[in-house]
MIDRENDO-479123 format. One record per residue (C-alpha): residue number from 0; x, z, y; chain. Coordinates in nm, 4 decimals. Example, Ala and Ser with C-alpha at 12.3 -4.5 7.8 and 13.67 -1.06 7.14 Angstrom:
rec nulo 0; east 1.2300; up 0.7800; north -0.4500; semar A;
rec nulo 1; east 1.3670; up 0.7140; north -0.1060; semar A;
This chain:
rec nulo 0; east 1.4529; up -0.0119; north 1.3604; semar A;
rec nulo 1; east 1.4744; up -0.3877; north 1.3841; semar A;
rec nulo 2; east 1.2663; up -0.6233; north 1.2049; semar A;
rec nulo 3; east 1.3429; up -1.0003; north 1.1191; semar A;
rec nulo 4; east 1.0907; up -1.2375; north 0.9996; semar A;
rec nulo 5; east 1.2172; up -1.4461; north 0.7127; semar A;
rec nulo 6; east 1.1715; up -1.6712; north 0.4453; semar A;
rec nulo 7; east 1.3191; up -1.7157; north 0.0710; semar A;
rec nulo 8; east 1.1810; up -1.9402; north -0.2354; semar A;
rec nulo 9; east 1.0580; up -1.8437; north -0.5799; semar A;
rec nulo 10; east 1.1542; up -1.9650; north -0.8969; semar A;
rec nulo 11; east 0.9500; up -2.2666; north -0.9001; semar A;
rec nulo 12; east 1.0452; up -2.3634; north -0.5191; semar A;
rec nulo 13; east 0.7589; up -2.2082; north -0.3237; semar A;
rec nulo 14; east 0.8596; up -2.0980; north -0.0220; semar A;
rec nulo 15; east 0.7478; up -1.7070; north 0.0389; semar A;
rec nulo 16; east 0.7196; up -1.5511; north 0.3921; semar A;
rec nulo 17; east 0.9039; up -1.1740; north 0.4201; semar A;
rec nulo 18; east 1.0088; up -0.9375; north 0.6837; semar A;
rec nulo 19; east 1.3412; up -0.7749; north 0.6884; semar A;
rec nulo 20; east 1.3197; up -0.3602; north 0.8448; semar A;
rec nulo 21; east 1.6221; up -0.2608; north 0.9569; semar A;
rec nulo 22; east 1.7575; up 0.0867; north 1.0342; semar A;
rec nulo 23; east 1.8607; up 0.1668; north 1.3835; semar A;
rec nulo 24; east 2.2153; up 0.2466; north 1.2777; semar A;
rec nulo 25; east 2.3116; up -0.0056; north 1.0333; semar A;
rec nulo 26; east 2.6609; up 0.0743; north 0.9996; semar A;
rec nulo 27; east 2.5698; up 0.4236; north 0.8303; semar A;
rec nulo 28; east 2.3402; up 0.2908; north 0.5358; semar A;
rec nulo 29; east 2.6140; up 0.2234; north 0.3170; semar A;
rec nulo 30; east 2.3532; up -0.0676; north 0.2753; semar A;
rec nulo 31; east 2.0942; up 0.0676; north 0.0592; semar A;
rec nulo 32; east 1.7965; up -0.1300; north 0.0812; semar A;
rec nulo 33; east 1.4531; up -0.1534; north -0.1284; semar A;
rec nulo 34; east 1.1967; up -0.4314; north -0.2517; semar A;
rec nulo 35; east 0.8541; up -0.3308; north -0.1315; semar A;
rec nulo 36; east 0.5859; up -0.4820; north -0.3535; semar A;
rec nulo 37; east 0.2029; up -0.5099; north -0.2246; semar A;
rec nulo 38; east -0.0731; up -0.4206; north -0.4701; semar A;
rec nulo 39; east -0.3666; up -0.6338; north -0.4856; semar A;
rec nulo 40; east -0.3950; up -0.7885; north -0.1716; semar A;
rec nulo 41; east -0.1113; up -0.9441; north -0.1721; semar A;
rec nulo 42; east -0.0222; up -0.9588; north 0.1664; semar A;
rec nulo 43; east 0.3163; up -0.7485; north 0.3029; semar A;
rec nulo 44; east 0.0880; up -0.6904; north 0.6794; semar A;
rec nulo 45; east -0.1261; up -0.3932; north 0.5268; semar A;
rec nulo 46; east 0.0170; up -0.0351; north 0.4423; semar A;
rec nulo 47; east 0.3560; up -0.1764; north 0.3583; semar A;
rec nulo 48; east 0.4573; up -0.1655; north 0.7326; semar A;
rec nulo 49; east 0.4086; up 0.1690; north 0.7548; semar A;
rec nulo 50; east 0.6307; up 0.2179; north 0.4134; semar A;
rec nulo 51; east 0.8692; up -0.0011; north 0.5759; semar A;
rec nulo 52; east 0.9377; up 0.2085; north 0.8989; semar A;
rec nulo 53; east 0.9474; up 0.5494; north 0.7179; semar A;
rec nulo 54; east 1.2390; up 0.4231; north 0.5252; semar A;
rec nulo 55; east 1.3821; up 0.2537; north 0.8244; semar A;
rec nulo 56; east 1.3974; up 0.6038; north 0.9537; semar A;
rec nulo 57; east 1.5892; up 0.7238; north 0.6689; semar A;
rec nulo 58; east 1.8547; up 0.4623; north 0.7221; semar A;
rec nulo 59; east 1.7226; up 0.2379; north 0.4320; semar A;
rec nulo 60; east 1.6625; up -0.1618; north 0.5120; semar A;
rec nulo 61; east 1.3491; up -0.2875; north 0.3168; semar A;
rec nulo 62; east 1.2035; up -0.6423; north 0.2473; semar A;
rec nulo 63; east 0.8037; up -0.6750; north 0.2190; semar A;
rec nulo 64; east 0.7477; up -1.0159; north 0.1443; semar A;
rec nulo 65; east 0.3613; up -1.2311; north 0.0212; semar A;
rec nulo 66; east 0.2895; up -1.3167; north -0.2730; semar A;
rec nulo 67; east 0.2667; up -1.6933; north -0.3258; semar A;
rec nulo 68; east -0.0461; up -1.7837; north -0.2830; semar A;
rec nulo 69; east -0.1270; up -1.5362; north -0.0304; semar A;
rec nulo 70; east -0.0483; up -1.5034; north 0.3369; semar A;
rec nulo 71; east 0.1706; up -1.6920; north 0.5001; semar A;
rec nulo 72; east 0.3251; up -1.7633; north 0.2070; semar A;
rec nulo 73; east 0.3203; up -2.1295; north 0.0415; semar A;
rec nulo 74; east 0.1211; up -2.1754; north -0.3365; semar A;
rec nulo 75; east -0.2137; up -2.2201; north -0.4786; semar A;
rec nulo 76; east -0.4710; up -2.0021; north -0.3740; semar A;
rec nulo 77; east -0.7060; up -1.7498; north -0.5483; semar A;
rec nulo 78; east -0.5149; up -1.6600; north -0.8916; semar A;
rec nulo 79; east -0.4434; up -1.3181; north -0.9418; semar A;
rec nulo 80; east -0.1334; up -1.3379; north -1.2058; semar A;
rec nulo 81; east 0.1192; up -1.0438; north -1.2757; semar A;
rec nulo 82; east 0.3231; up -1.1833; north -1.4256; semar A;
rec nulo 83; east 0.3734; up -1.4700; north -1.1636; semar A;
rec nulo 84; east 0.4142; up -1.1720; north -0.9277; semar A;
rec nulo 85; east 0.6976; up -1.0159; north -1.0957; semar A;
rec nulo 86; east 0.8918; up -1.3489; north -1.0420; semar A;
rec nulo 87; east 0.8339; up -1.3560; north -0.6801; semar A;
rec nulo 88; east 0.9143; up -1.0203; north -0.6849; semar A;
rec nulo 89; east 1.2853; up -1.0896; north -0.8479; semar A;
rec nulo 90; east 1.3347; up -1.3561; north -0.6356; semar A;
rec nulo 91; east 1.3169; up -1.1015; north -0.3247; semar A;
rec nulo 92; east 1.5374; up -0.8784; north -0.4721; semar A;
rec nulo 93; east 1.7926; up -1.2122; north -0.5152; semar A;
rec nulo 94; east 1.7282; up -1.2877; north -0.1727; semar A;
rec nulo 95; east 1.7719; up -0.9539; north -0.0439; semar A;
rec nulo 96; east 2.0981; up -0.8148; north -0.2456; semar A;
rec nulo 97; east 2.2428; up -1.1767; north -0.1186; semar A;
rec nulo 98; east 2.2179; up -1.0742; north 0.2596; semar A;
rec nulo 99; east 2.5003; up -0.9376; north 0.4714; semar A;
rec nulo 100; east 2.5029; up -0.5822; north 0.5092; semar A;
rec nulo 101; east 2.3321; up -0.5341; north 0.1888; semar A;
rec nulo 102; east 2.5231; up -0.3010; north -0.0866; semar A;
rec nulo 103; east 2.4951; up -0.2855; north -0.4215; semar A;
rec nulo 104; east 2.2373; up 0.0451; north -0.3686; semar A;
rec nulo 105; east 1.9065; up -0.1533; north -0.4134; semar A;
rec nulo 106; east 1.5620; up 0.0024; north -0.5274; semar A;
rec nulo 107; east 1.2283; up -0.1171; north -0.5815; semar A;
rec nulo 108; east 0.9050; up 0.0008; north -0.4012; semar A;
rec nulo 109; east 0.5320; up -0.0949; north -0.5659; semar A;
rec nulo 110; east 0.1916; up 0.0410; north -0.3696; semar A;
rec nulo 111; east -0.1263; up 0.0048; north -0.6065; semar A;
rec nulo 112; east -0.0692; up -0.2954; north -0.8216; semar A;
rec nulo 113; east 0.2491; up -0.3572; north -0.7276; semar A;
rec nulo 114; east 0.3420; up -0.0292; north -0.8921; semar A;
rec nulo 115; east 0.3455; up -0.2467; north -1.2400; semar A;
rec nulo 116; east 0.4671; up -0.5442; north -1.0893; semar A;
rec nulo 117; east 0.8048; up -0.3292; north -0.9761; semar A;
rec nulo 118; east 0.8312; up -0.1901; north -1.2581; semar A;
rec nulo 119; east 0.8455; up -0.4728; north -1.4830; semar A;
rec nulo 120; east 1.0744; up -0.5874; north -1.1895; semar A;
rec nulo 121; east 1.3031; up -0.3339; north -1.2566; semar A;
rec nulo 122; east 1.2771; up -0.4240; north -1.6769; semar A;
rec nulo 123; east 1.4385; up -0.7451; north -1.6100; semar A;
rec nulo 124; east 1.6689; up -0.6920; north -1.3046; semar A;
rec nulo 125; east 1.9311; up -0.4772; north -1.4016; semar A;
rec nulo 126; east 2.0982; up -0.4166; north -1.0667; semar A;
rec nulo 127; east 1.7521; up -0.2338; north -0.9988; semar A;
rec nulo 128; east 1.8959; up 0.1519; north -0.9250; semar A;
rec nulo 129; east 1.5678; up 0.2984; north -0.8870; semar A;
rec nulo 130; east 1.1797; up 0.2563; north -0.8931; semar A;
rec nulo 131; east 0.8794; up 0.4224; north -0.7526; semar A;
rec nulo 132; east 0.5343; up 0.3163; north -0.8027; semar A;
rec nulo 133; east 0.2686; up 0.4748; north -0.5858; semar A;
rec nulo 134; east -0.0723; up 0.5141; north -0.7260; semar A;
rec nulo 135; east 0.0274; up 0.2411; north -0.9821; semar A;
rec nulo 136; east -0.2481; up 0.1140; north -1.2810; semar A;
rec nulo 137; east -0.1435; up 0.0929; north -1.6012; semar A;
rec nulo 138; east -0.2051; up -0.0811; north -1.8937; semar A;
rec nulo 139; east -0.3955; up -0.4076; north -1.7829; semar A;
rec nulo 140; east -0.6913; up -0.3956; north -2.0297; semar A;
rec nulo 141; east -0.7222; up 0.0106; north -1.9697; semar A;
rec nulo 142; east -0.7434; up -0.0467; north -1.5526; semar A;
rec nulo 143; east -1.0721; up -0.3269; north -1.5996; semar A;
rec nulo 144; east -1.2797; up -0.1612; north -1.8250; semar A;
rec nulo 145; east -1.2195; up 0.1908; north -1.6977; semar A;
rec nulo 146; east -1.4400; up 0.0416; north -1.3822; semar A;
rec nulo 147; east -1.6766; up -0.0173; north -1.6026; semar A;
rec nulo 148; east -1.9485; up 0.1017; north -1.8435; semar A;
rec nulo 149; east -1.9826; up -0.0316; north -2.2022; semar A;
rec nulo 150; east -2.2673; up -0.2796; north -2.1667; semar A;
rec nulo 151; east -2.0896; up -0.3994; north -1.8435; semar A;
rec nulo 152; east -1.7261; up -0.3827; north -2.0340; semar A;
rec nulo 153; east -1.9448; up -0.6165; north -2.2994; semar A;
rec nulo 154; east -2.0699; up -0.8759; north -2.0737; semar A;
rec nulo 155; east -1.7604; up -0.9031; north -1.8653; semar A;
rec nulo 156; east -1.5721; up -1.0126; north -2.1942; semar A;
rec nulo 157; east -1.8503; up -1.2251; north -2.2441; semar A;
rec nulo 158; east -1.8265; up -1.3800; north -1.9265; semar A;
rec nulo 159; east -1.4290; up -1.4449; north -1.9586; semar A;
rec nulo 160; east -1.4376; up -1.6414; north -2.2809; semar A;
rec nulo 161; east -1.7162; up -1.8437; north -2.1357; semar A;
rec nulo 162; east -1.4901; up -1.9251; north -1.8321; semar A;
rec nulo 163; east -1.1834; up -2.0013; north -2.1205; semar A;
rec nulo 164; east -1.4452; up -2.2997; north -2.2409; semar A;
rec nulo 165; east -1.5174; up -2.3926; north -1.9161; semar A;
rec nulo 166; east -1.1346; up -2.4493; north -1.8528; semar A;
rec nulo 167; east -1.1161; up -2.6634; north -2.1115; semar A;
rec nulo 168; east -1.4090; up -2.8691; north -2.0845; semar A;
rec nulo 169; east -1.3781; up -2.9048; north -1.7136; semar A;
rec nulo 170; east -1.0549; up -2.8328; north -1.5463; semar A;
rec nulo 171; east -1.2275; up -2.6482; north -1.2741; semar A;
rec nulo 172; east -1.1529; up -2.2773; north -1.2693; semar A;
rec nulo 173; east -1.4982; up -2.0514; north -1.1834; semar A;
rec nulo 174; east -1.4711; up -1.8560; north -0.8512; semar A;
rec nulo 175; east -1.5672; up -1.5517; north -0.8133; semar A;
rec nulo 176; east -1.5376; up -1.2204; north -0.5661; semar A;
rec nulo 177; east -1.3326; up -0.9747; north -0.6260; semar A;
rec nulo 178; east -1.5908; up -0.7353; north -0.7102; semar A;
rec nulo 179; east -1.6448; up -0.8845; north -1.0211; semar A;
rec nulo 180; east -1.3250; up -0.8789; north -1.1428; semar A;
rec nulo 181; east -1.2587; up -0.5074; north -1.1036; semar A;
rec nulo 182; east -1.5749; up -0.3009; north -0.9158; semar A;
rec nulo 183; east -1.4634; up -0.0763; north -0.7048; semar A;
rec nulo 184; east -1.6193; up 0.2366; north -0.6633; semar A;
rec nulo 185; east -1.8747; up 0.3208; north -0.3752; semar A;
rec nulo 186; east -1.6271; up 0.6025; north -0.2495; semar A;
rec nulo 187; east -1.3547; up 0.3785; north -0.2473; semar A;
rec nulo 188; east -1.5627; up 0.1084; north -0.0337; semar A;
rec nulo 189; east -1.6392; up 0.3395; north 0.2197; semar A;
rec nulo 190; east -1.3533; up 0.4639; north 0.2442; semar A;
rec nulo 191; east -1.2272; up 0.0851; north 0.2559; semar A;
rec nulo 192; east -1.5003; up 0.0533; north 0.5260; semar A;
rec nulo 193; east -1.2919; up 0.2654; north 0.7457; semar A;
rec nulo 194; east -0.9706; up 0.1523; north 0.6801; semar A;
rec nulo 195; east -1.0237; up -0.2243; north 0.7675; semar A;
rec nulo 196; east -1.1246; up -0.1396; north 1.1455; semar A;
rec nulo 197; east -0.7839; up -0.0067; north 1.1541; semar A;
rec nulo 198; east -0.5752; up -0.2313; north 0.9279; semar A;
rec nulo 199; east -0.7870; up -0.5378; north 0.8412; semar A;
rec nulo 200; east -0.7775; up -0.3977; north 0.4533; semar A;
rec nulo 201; east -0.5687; up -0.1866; north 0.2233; semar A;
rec nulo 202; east -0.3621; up -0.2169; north -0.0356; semar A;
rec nulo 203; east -0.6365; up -0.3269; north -0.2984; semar A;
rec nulo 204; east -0.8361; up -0.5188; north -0.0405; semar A;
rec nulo 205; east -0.7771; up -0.7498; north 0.2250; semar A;
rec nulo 206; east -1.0458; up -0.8051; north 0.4741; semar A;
rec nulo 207; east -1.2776; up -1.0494; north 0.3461; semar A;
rec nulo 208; east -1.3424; up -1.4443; north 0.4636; semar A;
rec nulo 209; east -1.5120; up -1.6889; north 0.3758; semar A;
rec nulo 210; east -1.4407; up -1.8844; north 0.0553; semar A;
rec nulo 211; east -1.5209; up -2.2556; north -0.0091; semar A;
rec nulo 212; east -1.5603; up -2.3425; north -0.3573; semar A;
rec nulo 213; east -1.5914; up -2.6855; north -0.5216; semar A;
rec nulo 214; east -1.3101; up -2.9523; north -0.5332; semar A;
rec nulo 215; east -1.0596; up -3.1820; north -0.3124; semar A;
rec nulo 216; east -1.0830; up -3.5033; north -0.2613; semar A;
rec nulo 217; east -0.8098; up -3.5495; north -0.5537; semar A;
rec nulo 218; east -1.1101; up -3.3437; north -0.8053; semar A;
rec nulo 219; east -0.8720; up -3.0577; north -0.8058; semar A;
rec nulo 220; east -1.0052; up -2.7017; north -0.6932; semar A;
rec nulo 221; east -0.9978; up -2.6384; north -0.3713; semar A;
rec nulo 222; east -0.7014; up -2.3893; north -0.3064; semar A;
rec nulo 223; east -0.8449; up -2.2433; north 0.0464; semar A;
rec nulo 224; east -1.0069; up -1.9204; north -0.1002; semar A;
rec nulo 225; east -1.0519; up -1.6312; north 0.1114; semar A;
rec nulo 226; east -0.9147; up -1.3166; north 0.0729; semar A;
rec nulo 227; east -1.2155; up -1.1901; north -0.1414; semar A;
rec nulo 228; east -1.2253; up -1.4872; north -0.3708; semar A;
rec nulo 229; east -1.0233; up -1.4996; north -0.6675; semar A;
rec nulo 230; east -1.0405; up -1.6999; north -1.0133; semar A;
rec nulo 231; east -1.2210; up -1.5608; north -1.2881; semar A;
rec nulo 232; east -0.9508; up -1.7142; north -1.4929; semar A;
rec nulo 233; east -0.7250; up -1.4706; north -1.3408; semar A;
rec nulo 234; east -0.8651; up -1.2446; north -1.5594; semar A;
rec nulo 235; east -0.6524; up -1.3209; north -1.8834; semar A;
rec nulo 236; east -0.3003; up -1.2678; north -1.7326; semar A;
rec nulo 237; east -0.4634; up -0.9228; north -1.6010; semar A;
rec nulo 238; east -0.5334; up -0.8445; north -1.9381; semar A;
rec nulo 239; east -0.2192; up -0.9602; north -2.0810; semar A;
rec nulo 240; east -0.0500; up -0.7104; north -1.8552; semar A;
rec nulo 241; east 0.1261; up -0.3982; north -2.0021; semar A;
rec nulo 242; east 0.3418; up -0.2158; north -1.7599; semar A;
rec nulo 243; east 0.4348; up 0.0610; north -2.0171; semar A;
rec nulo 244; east 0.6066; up -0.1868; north -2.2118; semar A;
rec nulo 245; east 0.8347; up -0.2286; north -1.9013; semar A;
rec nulo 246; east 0.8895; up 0.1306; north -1.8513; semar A;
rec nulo 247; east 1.0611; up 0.1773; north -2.1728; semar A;
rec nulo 248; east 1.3118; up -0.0992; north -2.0670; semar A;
rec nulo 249; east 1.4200; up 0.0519; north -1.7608; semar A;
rec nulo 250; east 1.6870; up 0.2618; north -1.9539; semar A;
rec nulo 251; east 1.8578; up 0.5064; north -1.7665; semar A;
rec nulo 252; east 1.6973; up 0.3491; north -1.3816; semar A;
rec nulo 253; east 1.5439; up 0.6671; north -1.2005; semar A;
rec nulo 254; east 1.1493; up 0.6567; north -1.1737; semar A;
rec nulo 255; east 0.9199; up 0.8213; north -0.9445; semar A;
rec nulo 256; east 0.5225; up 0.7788; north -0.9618; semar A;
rec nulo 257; east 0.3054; up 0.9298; north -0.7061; semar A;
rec nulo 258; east -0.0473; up 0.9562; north -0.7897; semar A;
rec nulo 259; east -0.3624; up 1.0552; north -0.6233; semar A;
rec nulo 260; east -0.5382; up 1.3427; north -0.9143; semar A;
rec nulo 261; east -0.8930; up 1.2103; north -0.7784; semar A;
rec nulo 262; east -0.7764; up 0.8269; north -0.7963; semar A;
rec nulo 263; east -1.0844; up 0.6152; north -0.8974; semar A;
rec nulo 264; east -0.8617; up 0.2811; north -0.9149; semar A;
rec nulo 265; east -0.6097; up 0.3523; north -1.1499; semar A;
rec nulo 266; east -0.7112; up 0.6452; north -1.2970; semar A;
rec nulo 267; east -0.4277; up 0.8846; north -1.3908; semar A;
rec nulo 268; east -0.5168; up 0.8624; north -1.7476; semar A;
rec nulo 269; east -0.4266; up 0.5590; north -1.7726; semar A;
rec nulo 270; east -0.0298; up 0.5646; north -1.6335; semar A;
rec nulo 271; east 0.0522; up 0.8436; north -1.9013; semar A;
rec nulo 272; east 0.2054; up 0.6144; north -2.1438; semar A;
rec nulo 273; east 0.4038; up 0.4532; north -1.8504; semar A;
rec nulo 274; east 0.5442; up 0.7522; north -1.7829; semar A;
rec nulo 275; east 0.5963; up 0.8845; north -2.1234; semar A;
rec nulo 276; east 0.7374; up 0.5783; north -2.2114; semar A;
rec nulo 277; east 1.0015; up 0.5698; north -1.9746; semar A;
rec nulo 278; east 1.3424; up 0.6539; north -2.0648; semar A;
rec nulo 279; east 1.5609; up 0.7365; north -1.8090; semar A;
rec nulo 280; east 1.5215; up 1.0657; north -1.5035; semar A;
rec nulo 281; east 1.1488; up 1.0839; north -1.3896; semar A;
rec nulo 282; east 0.9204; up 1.2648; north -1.2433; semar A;
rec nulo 283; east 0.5529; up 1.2310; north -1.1908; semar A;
rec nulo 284; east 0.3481; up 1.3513; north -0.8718; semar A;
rec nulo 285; east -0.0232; up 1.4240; north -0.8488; semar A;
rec nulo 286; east -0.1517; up 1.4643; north -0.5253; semar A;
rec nulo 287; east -0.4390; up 1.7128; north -0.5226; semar A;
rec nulo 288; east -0.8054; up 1.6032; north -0.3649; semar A;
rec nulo 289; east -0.6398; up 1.2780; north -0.2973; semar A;
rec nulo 290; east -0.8111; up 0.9309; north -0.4096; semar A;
rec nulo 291; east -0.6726; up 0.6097; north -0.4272; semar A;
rec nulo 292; east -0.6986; up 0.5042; north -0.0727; semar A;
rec nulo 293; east -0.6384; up 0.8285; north 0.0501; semar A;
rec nulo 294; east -0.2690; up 0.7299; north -0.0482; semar A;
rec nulo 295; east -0.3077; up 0.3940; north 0.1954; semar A;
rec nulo 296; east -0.3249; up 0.5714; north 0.5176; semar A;
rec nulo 297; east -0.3227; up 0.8487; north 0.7180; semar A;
rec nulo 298; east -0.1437; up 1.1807; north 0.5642; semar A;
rec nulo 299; east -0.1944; up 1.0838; north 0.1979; semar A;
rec nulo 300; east -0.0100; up 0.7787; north 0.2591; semar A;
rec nulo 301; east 0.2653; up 0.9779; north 0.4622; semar A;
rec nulo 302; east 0.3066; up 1.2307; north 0.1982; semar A;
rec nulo 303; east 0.3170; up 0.9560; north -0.0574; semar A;
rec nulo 304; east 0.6102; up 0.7395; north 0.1121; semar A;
rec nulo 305; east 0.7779; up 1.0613; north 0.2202; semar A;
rec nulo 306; east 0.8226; up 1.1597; north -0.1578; semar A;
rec nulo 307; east 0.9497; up 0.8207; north -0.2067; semar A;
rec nulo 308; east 1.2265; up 0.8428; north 0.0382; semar A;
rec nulo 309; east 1.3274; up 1.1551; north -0.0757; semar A;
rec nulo 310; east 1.3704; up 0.9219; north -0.4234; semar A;
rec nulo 311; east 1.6006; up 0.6891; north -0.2679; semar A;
rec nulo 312; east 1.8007; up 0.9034; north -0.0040; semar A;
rec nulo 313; east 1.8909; up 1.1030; north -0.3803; semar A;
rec nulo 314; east 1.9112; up 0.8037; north -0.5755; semar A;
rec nulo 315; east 2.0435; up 0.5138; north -0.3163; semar A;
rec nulo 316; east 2.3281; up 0.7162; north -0.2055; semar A;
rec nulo 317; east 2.1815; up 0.6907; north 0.1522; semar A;
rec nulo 318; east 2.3979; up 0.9207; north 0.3652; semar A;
C-alpha cells in the first residue's frame, strides 16, 4: 500500500488534515474506497491506521482524516460536537469520491463514536453504498448517563444547566476533563493504560497534555486545550445526538455493526434501536468476552476490521 498525506476543507472553510491508503494494485479496485471516521479522540493517527492497511490489503483505498479542532487539523479547540463532525465527515467523502481513481463504490467506516457520526453520514449522503460502525454508542442521552449512577446522572444535569447560565452571562465556556463528561470505567482505563505505551491512546482517548484554561489576549477562550480537555458546553450537542434517527434514513444502504458483548462504553443495550431502526440489509455482530477497547487493538480489533472488509469486498464490488 501507498499512503499520501493530504488536505481538504469543511463546510465552513477549515482546512482538515487526512491521509489517503492506497492498495498496492490500484488498477484492480474498480476504485472502491471508504471514509474512516475516528471516535472520540478525534485524531485519524490512533487505531484507524491499522483499519486503514487491512483494507488496503483487500484492494480498498481509504481516507482517515481529523476532526477540526483536533490534530493537525485547523479549528477551535476543545468542543466535542456531533453534529459538527458529521459535516467534516461529508466533506471527506466530497473530497474523496472527487479524486482520480476513485469509483462510484464508496462506503463509510466509524470506530467508537464515529460509529454515529457515519451513520448519520450515510443519512444525508446518498452516494453512501454501505456503512459499518464498530462498537458504535447510541442514542446520545442513553451513552452519558449509562456511565453513571442516578445521584451522579442528577448532578451532572445540574452541572450542565449551570454551565448554559454561565454562557450567557459570561461568554467563557467552563473547561473541564474528559472524565467528567463521560467516566470511563476502571477496566477500560487500565486497559487504556496499556494501550497508550503502544499507540499514544485509543479510539476514545488520546494521550493526555496539558490544558491551559483562561482567555486570549482578545478575552476569547483560549483554544489550545489538550487532548483531555474538552468544554463542558460540549455537553448539549452530545445530548442532542440521536443516531437511530439516522439509521432509519439510510433506506436500502447495507449496515454492519460490530460490537464487543462485554462493552462498558457503549453498552449494547443501547444500539438496539439503531439497529432495529434501520431499514435496509443488516446484520449485527457481538463479539464474545470482548470490551470496548478490546476492539482497538490487538485480535479484537483484527477480528473487528476483518468483519468489516468482508462488508465492503460484498458490498463495494471489490474484486
Amino acid at each position: 500500500m501507498s499512503e499520501d498525506q493530504v488536505s481538504f476543507f469543511g463546510s465552513d472553510g477549515t482546512r482538515l488534515a487526512g491521509v489517503l491508503c492506497w492498495p498496492e494494485d490500484r488498477a484492480g479496485t474498480a476504485g472502491a474506497a471508504v471514509v474512516l471516521c475516528q471516535g472520540l479522540s478525534g485524531v485519524k493517527h490512533l487505531v484507524l491506521p491499522g483499519v486503514a492497511q487491512d483494507f488496503a490489503r483487500r484492494g480498498i483505498t481509504s481516507h482517515r482524516f481529523d476532526y477540526a479542532g483536533y490534530g493537525e487539523s485547523e479549528g477551535a479547540r476543545g468542543w466535542i460536537d456531533p453534529r459538527a463532525r458529521v459535516d467534516d465527515a461529508l466533506c471527506a467523502f466530497t473530497w474523496l469520491a472527487a479524486q482520480p481513481g476513485i469509483g462510484a463504490r464508496i462506503g463509510v467506516y466509524g470506530h467508537s463514536y464515529g460509529g454515529p457520526v457515519a451513520i448519520a453520514m450515510a443519512a444525508r449522503e446518498a452516494r453512501v453504498e454501505a456503512v459499518v460502525a464498530v462498537s458504535s454508542p447510541g442514542d446520545g442521552r442513553s451513552m452519558l448517563r449509562s456511565v453513571r449512577t442516578s445521584w451522579d446522572w442528577v448532578a451532572f444535569q445540574r452541572a450542565v444547566e449551570s454551565e448554559r447560565s454561565n454562557l450567557v452571562a459570561t461568554g467563557i465556556p467552563t473547561v473541564v476533563d474528559l472524565q467528567t463528561i463521560f467516566p470511563f470505567s476502571p477496566t477500560f482505563l487500565a486497559q487504556y493504560e496499556k494501550l497508550t505505551s503502544d499507540q499514544a491512546g485509543t479510539s476514545a482517548m488520546a494521550a493526555p497534555t496539558t490544558a491551559r484554561r483562561g482567555t486570549d489576549a482578545g478575552g476569547l477562550p483560549d483554544q489550545s486545550l489538550g487532548t483531555s480537555h474538552f468544554y463542558l458546553a460540549s455537553v448539549d450537542a452530545m445530548l442532542d445526538f440521536h443516531p437511530e434517527d439516522a439509521a432509519r434514513r439510510l433506506g436500502p444502504r447495507p449496515l454492519l455493526l460490530v460490537h464487543g458483548a462485554n462493552d462498558d462504553v457503549a453498552a449494547v443495550e443501547d444500539v438496539e434501536s439503531v439497529y432495529a431502526n434501520a431499514p435496509g440489509p443488516k446484520r449485527w455482530e457481538l463479539i464474545a468476552d470482548a470490551g470496548h477497547n478490546d476492539l482497538d487493538a490487538g485480535p479484537g480489533l483484527d477480528r473487528a476490521v476483518g468483519l468489516a472488509g468482508d462488508w465492503f469486498v460484498e458490498h463495494l464490488g471489490v474484486t
